[in-house]
C-alpha positions as MATLAB code, in Angstrom:
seq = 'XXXXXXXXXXXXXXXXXXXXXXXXXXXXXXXXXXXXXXXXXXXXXXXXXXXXXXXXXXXXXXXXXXXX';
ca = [
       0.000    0.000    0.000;
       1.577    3.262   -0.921;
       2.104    5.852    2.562;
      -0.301    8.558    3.424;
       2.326   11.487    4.394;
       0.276   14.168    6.257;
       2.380   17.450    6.660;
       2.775   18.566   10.129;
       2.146   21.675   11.992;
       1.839   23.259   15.373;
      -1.984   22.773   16.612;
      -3.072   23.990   20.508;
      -3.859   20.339   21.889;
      -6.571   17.873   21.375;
     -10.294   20.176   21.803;
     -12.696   17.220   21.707;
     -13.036   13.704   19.669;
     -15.052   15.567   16.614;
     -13.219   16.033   13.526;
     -14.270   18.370   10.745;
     -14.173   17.023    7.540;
     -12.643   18.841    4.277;
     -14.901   19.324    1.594;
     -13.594   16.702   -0.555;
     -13.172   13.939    2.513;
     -16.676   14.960    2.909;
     -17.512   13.773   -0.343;
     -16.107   10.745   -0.641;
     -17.735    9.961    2.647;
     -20.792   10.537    1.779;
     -20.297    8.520   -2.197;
     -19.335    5.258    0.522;
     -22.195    5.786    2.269;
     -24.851    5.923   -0.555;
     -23.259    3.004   -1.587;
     -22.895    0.587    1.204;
     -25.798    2.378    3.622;
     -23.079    2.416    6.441;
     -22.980    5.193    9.129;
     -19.804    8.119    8.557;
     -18.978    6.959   12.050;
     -18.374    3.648   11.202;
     -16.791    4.153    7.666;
     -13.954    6.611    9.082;
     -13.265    4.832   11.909;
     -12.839    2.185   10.021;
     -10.436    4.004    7.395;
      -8.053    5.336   10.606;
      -7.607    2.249   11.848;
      -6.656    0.337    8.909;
      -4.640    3.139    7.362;
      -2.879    3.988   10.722;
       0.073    1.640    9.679;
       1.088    3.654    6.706;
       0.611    6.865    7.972;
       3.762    9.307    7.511;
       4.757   12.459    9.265;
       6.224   15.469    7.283;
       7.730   18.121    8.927;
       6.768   20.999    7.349;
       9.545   23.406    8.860;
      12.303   21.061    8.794;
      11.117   18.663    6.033;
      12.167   15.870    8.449;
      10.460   12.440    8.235;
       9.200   10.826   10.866;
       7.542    7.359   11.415;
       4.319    7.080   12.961;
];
């Protein structure tokens, strides 16, 4: 499976356990749930913990690599 890089960048802590979906995530969400009839819950959830493995952390500053 090809890495997911996600670039990096200072945030102020963890503010709750809802996430706001981009536009486009939104989308694609929503095309997976038409088709299957699943909840968003279920289908993201889902996605983070499969995909967790070959997640890839870009340092945006530094352009250093880290592991996840």
């Amino acid at each position: 499976m090809k890495e997911i890089i996600i670039s990096v960048y200072p945030v102020d802590g963890n503010k709750n356990a809802i996430v706001r979906l981009e536009p486009e995530a939104q989308e694609t969400v929503n095309q997976l749930q038409m088709q299957r009839g699943l909840s968003a819950t279920y289908i993201v959830s889902e996605i983070i913990k499969q995909a967790a493995d070959y997640v890839v952390f870009k340092d945006v500053k530094h352009g250093n690599v880290q592991m996840s």
